[in-house]
N, C-alpha and C positions, 0 to 999 in steps of 0.2 A: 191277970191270967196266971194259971200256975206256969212254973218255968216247964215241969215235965209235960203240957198242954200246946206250949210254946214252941217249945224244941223239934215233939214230933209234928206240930201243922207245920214249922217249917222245911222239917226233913221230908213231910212228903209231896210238899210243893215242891221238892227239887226235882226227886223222883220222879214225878210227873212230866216237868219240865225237862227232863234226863230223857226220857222213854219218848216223848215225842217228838227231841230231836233225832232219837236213835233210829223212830220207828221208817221203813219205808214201804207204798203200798205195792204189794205183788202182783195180783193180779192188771190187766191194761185198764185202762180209763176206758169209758163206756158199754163196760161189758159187767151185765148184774154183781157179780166179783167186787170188780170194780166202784161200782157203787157203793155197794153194803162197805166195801174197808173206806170210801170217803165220809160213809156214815159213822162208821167210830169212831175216827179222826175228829170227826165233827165233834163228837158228841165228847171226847177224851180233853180237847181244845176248851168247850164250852162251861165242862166242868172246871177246869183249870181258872178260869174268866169268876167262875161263880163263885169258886175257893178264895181268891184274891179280893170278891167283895165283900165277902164273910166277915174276911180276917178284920180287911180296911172297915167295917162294919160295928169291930169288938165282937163279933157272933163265931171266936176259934174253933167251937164244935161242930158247926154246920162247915165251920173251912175244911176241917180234917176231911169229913165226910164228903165234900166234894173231891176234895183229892183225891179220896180215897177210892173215889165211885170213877172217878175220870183214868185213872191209873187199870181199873177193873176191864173196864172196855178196851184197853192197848191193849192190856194182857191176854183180854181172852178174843181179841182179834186174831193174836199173834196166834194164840192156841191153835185156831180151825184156818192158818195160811194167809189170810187176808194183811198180814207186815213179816216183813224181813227184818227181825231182830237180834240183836249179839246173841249170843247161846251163853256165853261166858257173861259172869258179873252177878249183879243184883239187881237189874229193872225189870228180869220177866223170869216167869216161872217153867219157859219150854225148853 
């Protein structure tokens, strides 16, 4: 694997990994809100899971891209309120 291929599946596994423990969900548990932000969690988590089997797989490109896609769903959770994110740093874009 290239090192520059390397480098960044692992830098955005972190990221990933960073943003999910940062994220927290806003809205109450069982109120649709609610739901929808346990749905990107979901979905942010599951990407992360599928990035990991990639990697472990020798398949780096389809890692990035999960990360990349699990990372996507924090973010634009964060965007429409559904996580309480740092404002400060580099895991989100709001």
């Amino acid at each position: 694997m290239p090192a520059d291929l390397a480098e960044k599946t692992d830098r955005y596994e972190r990221l990933l990994t960073e943003a999910l423990e940062a994220a927290t969900v806003r809205p109450p548990e069982g109120t649709p809100l609610g739901e929808a932000a346990a749905e990107f969690e979901e979905m942010a988590q599951s990407y992360l899971e599928d990035g990991r089997h990639f990697r472990d797989e020798g398949d780096p490109v389809n890692a990035l891209a999960a990360f990349s896609y699990g990372h996507a769903w924090l973010d634009a959770g964060a965007r429409v309120g559904l996580f309480d994110v740092p404002t400060d740093g580099h895991l989100f874009t709001v």
